[in-house]
N, C-alpha and C positions, 0 to 999 in steps of 0.2 A: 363341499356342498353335497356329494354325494353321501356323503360318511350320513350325513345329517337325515338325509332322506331314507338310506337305510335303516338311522335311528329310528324316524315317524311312522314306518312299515312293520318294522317289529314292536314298537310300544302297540300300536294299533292293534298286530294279531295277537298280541297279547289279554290286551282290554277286551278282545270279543270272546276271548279261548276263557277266560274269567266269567264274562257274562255268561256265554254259554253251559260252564260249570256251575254256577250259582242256580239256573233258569234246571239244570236236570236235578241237581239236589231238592230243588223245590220241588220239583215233578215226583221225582221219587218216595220223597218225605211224607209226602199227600197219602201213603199207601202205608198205614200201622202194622197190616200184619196183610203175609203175602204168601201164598203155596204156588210150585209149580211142579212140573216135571221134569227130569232132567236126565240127562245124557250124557255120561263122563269119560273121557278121552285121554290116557295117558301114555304118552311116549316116552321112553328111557331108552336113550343109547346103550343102554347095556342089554336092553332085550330085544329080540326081531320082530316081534309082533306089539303093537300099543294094547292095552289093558284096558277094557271098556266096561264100564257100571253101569246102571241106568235104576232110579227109584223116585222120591218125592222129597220136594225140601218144604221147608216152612219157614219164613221170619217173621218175628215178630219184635218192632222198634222198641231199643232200650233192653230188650230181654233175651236176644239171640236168636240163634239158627238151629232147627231139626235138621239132620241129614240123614234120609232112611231110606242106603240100598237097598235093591228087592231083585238086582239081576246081576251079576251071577251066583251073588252070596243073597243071605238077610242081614244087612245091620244098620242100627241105628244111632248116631253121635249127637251129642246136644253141644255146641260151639257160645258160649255164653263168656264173653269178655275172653280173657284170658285161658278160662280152660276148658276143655276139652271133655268129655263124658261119654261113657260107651253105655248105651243103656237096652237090659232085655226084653222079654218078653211081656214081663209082670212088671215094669218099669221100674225096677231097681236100680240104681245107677255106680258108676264105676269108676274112678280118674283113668285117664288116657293119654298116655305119655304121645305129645303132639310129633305129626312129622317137622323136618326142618322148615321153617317157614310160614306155619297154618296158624300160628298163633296172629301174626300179625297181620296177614292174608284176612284170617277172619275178625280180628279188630276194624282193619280198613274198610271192609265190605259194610262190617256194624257201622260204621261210624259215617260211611256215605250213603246207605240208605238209610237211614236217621235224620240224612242233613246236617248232618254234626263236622260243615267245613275246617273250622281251625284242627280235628283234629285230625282227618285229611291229610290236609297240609304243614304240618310239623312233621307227617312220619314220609311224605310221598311228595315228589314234585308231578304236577300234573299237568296233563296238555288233552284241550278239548277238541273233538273237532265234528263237525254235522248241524244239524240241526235240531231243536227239542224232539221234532218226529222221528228222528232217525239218527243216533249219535254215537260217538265213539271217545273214549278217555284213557288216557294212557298214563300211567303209576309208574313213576320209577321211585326207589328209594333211596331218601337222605341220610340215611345211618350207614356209614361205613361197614359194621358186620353185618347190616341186613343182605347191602348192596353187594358183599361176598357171595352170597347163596342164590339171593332174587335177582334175578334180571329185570323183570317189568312184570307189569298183569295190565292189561288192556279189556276195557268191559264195554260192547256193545250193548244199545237198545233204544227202544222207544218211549213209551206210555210205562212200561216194566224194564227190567234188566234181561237180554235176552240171554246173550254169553260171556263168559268169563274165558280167560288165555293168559294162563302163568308161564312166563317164560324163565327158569333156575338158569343159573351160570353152568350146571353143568352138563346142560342140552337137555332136558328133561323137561319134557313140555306138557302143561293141561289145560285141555281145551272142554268148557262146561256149555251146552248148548240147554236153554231152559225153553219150553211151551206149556201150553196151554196155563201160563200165569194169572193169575186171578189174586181179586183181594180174598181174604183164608176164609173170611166167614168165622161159627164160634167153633174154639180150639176144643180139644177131645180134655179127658182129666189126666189122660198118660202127659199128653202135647204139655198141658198146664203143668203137671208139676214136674219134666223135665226143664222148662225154660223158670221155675221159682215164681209160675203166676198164683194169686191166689183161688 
């Protein structure tokens, strides 16, 4: 009998850890194209001090991510599906051989701020937990050589995405704090023809 009631307890937090993922893809999905600012935080056991960025990102649903540090370097990467692009001043653009992991890191992120759960969930298993106003999700991955490298990524927020927390198998952890997020407004012609708008 107890087995049983344990069973009712976890189906339960199950169905709500569901609803509540379906209820923030919704929320999120609602926002086509999005800028914020961000704050980038990386630790590596192999270095004493964490590595800190800080510049402007941009998404835009179906078409990708700008990523354009401004502290302590200049650079800007276009994250569109699969690949990766370093692009300059005069918006030229470049392939950019991805570090381990950002490829699918930035497939995952496209494809839940999209609302695009089945693909989600074939690359991540996921567990929700908050509420629409204030929530939290948690990605682990289902592929075997992912789950060599990735540990998890966990994405706080509300109304927007606030931060992002990659955690590698080999202690190597990134922690993206985003503000002042807002819907993008219209994109620049550099923004457009980095992400293939027309």
């Amino acid at each position: 009998m107890q087995l049983f009631a344990l069973l009712l307890v976890c189906l339960n937090a199950h169905a709500q850890s569901t609803d509540l993922l379906h209820t923030i893809l919704t929320q999120l999905s609602q926002h086509t194209a999005v800028r914020a600012a961000f704050t980038q935080q990386r630790q590596n056991p192999a270095l004493t001090q964490p590595q800190t960025s800080s510049g402007q990102l941009l998404f835009v649903t179906g078409h990708g991510m700008l990523w354009q540090v401004q502290q302590p370097y200049q650079q800007t990467r276009a994250l569109t599906g699969t690949r990766t692009m370093l692009i300059d001043a005069d918006g030229r653009t470049q392939p950019m051989r991805s570090e381990r992991g950002v490829s699918q890191i930035s497939q995952m992120l496209q494809g839940m701020l999209s609302g695009q759960l089945d693909e989600v969930m074939r690359q991540f298993d996921v567990h929700a937990d908050g509420s629409a106003a204030q929530w939290n999700l948690r990605f682990t991955p289902k592929q075997a050589r992912v789950a060599q490298v990735l540990k998890d990524i966990q994405l706080d927020g509300g109304t927007y995405l606030q931060r992002i927390r990659i955690d590698m198998q080999d202690g190597t952890q990134t922690d993206i704090q985003m503000t002042d997020t807002r819907d993008a407004g219209p994109l620049s012609a550099l923004e457009k023809h980095a992400l293939g708008l027309p």
